[in-house]
C-alpha positions, 0 to 999 in steps of 0.5 A: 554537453554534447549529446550523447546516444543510448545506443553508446556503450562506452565510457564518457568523460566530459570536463568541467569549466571552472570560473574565475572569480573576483577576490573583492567579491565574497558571494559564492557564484553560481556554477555555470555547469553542475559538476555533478553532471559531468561525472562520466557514465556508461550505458546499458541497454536493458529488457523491459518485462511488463507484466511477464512481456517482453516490452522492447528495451530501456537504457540504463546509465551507470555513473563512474561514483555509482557503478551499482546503482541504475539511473534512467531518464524520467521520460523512459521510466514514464513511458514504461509505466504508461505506454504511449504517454510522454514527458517533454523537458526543457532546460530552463537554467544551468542545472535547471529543467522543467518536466511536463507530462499530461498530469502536471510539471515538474521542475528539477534543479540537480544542484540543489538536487530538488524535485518540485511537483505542481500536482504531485499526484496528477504527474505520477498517475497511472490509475488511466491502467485501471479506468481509462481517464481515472484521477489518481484515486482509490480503485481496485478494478472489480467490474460491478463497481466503477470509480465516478469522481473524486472531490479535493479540499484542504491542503496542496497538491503541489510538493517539493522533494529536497534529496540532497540531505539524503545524498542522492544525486539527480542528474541531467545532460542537455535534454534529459534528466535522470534519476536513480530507478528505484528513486522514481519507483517510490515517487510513482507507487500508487494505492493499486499496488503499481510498480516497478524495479531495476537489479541492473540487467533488466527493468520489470514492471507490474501494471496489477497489484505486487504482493511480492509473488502475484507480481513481479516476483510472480512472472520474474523469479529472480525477484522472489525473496529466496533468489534476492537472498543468493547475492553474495556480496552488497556493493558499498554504493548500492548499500549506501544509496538504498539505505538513504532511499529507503529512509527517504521513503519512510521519511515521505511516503509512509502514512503516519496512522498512529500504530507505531511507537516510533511514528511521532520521531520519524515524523519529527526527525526522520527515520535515521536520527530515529535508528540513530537515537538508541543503541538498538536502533544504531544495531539496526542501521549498521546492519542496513549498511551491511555488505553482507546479505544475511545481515542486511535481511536480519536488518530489515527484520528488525525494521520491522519492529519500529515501524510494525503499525497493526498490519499494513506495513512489512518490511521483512517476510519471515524471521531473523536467520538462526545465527542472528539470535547468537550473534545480536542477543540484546537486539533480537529480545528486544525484536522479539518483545516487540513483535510479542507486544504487537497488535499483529499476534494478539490478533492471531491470538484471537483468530485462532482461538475465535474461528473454531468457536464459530464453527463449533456453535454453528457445525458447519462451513457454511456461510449463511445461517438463520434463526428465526426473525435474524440471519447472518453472513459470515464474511471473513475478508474482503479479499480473494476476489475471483475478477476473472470470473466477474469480467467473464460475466460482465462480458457475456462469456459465463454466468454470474459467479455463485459459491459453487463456482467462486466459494471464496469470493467475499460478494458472491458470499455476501449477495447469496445471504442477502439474497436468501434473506431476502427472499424469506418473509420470517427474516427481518433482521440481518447480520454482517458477521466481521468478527474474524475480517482481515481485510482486502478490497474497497470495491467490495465495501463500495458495493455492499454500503450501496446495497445496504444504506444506498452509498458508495463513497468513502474519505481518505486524507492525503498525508504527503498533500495534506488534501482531504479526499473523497472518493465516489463510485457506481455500482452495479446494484442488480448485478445484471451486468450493467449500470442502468435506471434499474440499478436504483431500484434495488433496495433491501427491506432489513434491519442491519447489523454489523459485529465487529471485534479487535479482529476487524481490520483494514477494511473490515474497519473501513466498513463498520466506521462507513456504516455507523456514519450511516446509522446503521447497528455496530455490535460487538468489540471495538474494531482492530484499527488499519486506516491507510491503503498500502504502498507496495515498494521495492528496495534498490536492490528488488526486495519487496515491503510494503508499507501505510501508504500516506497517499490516503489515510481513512477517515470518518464523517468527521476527518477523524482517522479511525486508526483507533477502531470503531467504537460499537452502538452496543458492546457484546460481552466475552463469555469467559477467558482462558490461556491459549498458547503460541509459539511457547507462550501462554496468552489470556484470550476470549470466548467469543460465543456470545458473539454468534447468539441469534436470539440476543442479537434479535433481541439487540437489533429491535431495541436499536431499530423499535 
């Protein structure tokens, strides 16, 4: 094919050679070009927004049988994602062609329409963002924890990807091959929220984590659900490939951790045979095909049913529209039995029912409370971390960040009760109170299990490569602002205890489930589950989702995956039941009194540590 430039902004066609064949030979041949490849195409030189920069420009190609959706070569997207580095290709046969960045290979066949990775996650890397030379691991950043080393075993890191079942075309000339954007998006989303979208005018990137506003719909508005939503129509070939991109993605990328009753058949067959199988399901796929824009939302919705695991995954933000219920009766009840069901509200439920409880017993907002020989921190989350001014301190610029100026930061919380504690002869024992913890950043756990059991790794199974991982960090244990000897000196001369409760999600079970292997006190109630990282996506068309991201699947000492919650040492008692109302509906939900009783937890923790 001759060479064709990205500057060219017309319309090429090139033809096709047919060979002939022998009538006595019954063996198909091999075509000596892909006439996949010759569709004709136009380019489009579009803006490249990273991070809400300009970054210069990227060309785009249209194929004349997919007018709507944007194709990009594998070297550009590369290039966008991480600056500077490159991907060379040779073509190695007629519609063959090898790819290599510095992370690994990549052989494509765009007639078969297969992509075969040596090192899956090496090639699709971009954690060298966070730490310069980082392995694709698990790292959220935060400057008084620094990733040391990953360790593999098990599994593979090599993968094939077979698209051609889901009808999605790779494509190639004579020195590029070219994907469709969002199909490269989903290969590359990593743990630390990387990502990327294409709406056809222009290319945006976020090098931090995308929620969905904090990213790329936080510096490019277009990209907001509400403006996503003013499309008129869907165009028939964007409605078909983002349908089979978003089953591919389900289909490979979502982590399987037990919380959904769908999993085990979309494990089996697959996310559309799944819908397939039930006349709900078949509802839901006719509105994912929708071209009209409301309808394919109230799809997603109802995605979200079958794929609702405890938390992590998301499909839709909000509810159904207000004409859905009138026009799809039998498939919003069963919609809304199964969201009513889900572990999601009981655990609103309790949230909402348990904080004021707390506050009531202890009459104040403070985080830090003591009784006797027994403190005890609250910690509701492992999130709002204030990283500004963490890198402010760790560069000279301001002080060590305290709950006057970061109230909301979860280690600045944590270290003025350690600190206190500490400090006080009377107290022996100290309590890490999870028992309304949502969640949010490893870092902070690597941190905190180095100061209270002097360890910061954690261990994680890579569902896509079957590898066992485990991953290990330094901390800054003295916080001083540098990692030296002293930081070893740091210890702290307590009896812990953590309480946990059905609350106790994601990390806030991550950490009771590293700290029982460690032997440290679990009180409480069984913890609510959450055992995979997140994977932030975009759909073709930009809408954001996120889902358990099957790169890393928690696990305990024993590989077991602790979707199914922490079991603690001691089980703590609900006081006393009462109905609690949500949304209409009457629900049987606990007093979790006992829960925050210091002297039956002193009384707990000396029995366990006697």
């Amino acid at each position: 094919m001759k060479k064709i430039s990205y500057l060219m902004a017309m319309t090429i066609m090139v033809l096709g050679f047919t060979a002939c064949s022998d009538d006595n030979d019954i063996t198909p041949k091999q075509p000596e070009t892909n006439p996949d490849d010759q569709t004709a195409y136009t380019v489009k030189q579009v803006p490249v927004n990273r991070d809400g920069n300009n970054s210069g420009t990227v060309a785009l190609r249209f194929y004349e049988d997919m007018p709507s959706v944007p194709y990009i070569s594998v070297a550009d997207f590369q290039n966008i994602v991480v600056p500077g580095t490159t991907v060379s290709v040779t073509k190695t046969g007629t519609a063959t062609y090898q790819l290599k960045n510095a992370g690994g290979t990549l052989l494509v066949n765009t007639i078969d329409e297969t992509c075969a990775f040596d090192d899956f996650m090496g090639f699709t890397n971009q954690m060298g963002l966070v730490k310069a030379g980082m392995e694709n691991a698990y790292y959220d950043g935060i400057p008084y924890v620094r990733f040391n080393r990953q360790t593999l075993s098990g599994g593979s890191p090599a993968l094939t990807f077979n698209y051609s079942t889901y009808g999605i075309n790779l494509r190639a000339d004579e020195t590029m091959v070219y994907f469709p954007f969002a199909t490269l998006a989903d290969l590359y989303v990593d743990l630390y929220g990387h990502n990327a979208a294409c709406n056809g005018k222009k290319v945006v990137y976020a090098s931090k984590d995308d929620d969905g506003n904090s990213g790329i719909g936080g510096f490019d508005s277009d990209f907001l659900m509400e403006n996503l939503m003013k499309a008129t129509e869907r165009k028939a070939d964007m409605v078909a490939y983002n349908y089979a991109e978003l089953c591919f993605t389900i289909d490979h990328f979502y982590g399987m951790p037990t919380g959904s009753d769908f999993e085990k058949s979309i494990q089996e067959k697959g996310l559309d045979k799944t819908l397939e199988a039930d006349a709900d399901g078949q509802a839901v796929k006719q509105l994912l095909l929708s071209t009209n824009i409301e309808d394919y939302a109230d799809g997603m919705c109802m995605l979200y049913a079958y794929l609702y695991d405890g938390g992590h995954t998301h499909m839709w933000y909000g509810n159904p529209s207000t004409t859905f219920t009138e026009k799809y009766p039998s498939l919003y009840a069963c919609y809304d039995e199964r969201i009513t069901a889900s572990n999601m509200t009981k655990l609103l439920q309790i949230y909402n029912s348990a904080k004021p409880q707390r506050e009531n017993i202890f009459g104040d907002q403070k985080t830090y409370h003591k009784k006797g020989n027994t403190a005890i921190c609250h910690l509701d989350n492992f999130a709002y971390n204030d990283k500004v001014a963490w890198n402010n301190y760790y560069q000279g610029k301001a002080p060590r960040p305290t709950l006057a100026t970061s109230p909301k930061d979860p280690m600045v919380i944590f270290l003025d009760a350690l600190e206190q504690a500490a400090a006080d002869p009377e107290v022996k024992n100290f309590v890490l109170d999870l028992s309304i913890n949502t969640g949010g950043s490893s870092d902070v756990v690597m941190a905190m299990t180095s100061l209270m059991y002097d360890q910061s790794f954690f261990r994680a199974y890579n569902v896509i490569t079957g590898q066992k991982m485990e991953w290990y960090y330094d901390v800054d244990r003295n916080f001083d602002g540098k990692y030296d000897a002293l930081d070893q000196d740091v210890h702290y001369d307590l009896n812990f205890c953590i309480i946990t409760s059905p609350i106790s999600f994601s990390c806030g079970n991550l950490y009771p489930s590293l700290c029982k292997d460690a032997g440290l006190l679990i009180a409480g109630q069984k913890s609510g589950g959450g055992s995979c990282a997140v994977g932030a996506h975009r759909t073709a068309d930009g809408f954001y989702y996120q889902i358990s991201a099957a790169r890393a699947r928690l696990s305990d000492a024993n590989w077991q995956n602790i979707n199914g919650g922490i079991t603690p040492h001691v089980e703590i008692a609900y006081d006393a039941q009462h109905i609690y109302s949500y949304e209409g509906r009457d629900y049987t939900v606990y007093s979790y009194k006992n829960f925050w009783d210091l002297d039956n937890l002193s009384t707990i923790i000396g029995e366990y540590y006697k």
